[in-house]
C-alpha positions as CSV (number, residue, x, y, z in Angstrom):
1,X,20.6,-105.2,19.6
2,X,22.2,-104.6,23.0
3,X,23.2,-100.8,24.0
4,X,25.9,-99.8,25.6
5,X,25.0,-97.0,27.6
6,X,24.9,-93.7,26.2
7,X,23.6,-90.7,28.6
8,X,21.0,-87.2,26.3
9,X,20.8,-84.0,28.7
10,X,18.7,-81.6,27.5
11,X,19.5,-80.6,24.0
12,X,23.0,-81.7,23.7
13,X,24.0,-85.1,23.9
14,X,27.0,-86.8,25.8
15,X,28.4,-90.2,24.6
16,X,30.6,-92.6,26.5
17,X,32.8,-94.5,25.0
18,X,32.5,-98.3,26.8
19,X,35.4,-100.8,27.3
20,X,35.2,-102.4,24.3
21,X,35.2,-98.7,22.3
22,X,31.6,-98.9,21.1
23,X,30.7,-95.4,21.1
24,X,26.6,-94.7,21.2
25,X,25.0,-91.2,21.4
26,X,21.4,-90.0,22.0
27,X,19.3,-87.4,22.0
28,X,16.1,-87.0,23.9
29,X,14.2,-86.6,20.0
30,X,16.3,-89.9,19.4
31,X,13.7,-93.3,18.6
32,X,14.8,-96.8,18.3
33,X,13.1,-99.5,17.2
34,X,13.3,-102.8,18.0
35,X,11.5,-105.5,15.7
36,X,8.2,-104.1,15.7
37,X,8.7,-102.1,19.2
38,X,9.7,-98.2,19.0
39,X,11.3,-96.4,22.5
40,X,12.0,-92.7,22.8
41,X,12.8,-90.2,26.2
42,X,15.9,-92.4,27.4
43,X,16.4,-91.9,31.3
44,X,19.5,-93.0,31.5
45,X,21.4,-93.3,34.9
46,X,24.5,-95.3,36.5
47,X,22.3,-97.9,37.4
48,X,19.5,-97.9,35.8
49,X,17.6,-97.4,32.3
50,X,14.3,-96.4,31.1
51,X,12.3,-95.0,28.1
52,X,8.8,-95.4,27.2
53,X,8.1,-98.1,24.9
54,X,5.2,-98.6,22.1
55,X,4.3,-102.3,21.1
56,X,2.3,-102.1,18.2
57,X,1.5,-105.7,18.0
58,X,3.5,-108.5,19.2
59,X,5.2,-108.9,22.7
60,X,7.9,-107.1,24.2
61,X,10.3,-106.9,27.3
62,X,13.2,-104.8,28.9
63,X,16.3,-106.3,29.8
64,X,19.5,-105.1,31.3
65,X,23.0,-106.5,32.0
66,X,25.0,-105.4,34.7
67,X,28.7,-105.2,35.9
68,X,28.2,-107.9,38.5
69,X,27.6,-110.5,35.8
70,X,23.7,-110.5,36.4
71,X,21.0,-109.5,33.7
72,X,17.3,-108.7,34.3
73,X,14.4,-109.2,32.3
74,X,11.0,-107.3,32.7
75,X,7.6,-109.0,32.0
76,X,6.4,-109.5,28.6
77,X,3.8,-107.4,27.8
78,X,1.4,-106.9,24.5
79,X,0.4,-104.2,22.5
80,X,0.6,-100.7,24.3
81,X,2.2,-98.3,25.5
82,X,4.4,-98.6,28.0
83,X,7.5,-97.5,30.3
84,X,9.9,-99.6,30.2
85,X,13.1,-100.1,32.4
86,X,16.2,-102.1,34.4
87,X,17.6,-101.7,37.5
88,X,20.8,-103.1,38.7
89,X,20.4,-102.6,42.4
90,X,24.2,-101.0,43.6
91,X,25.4,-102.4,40.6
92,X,26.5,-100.2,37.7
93,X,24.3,-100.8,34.3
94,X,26.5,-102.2,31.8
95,X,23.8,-102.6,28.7
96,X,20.1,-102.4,27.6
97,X,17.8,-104.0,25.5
98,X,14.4,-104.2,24.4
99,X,13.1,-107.9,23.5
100,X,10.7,-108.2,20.9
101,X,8.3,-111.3,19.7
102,X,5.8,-111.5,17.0
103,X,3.2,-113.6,19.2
């Protein structure tokens, strides 16, 4: 599941709405999990992402699209924790994912 991006500060959240009208909010108490992998404490900036990640078994990887057409793809790691995170460089962040894999 891609995210759009979606900013927490402090208790309250603030959502964006994206170009295509997906609206996504977050908290920093928020979790997601993907497949087997569960995030939480979103750092969320213009060009960047990051949370910390637990892999409970499995491998996993962050990925992250970008407004100049490009995506990036962390390393795939194994069961841990970890921090996990994208950057675009200068350009702006356009989505997120964590990639998941049972071997």
């Amino acid at each position: 599941m891609k995210h759009k991006i979606a900013l927490a500060l402090g208790a309250a959240a603030l959502s964006m709405v994206s170009a295509g009208g997906v609206l996504i909010s977050a908290t920093p108490a928020a979790a997601d999990e993907y497949d087997q992998v569960t995030c939480k404490n979103y750092k969320l900036k213009r060009t960047s992402w990051s949370a910390d990640c637990t892999v409970p078994y499995g491998h996993a990887r962050a990925m992250g699209g970008c407004y100049d057409g490009t995506e990036h793809y962390g390393a795939w790691v194994g069961k841990g924790r970890y921090k996990f995170g994208i950057s675009c460089g200068n350009s702006k962040l356009a989505y997120f994912d964590v990639e998941a894999r049972k071997n």
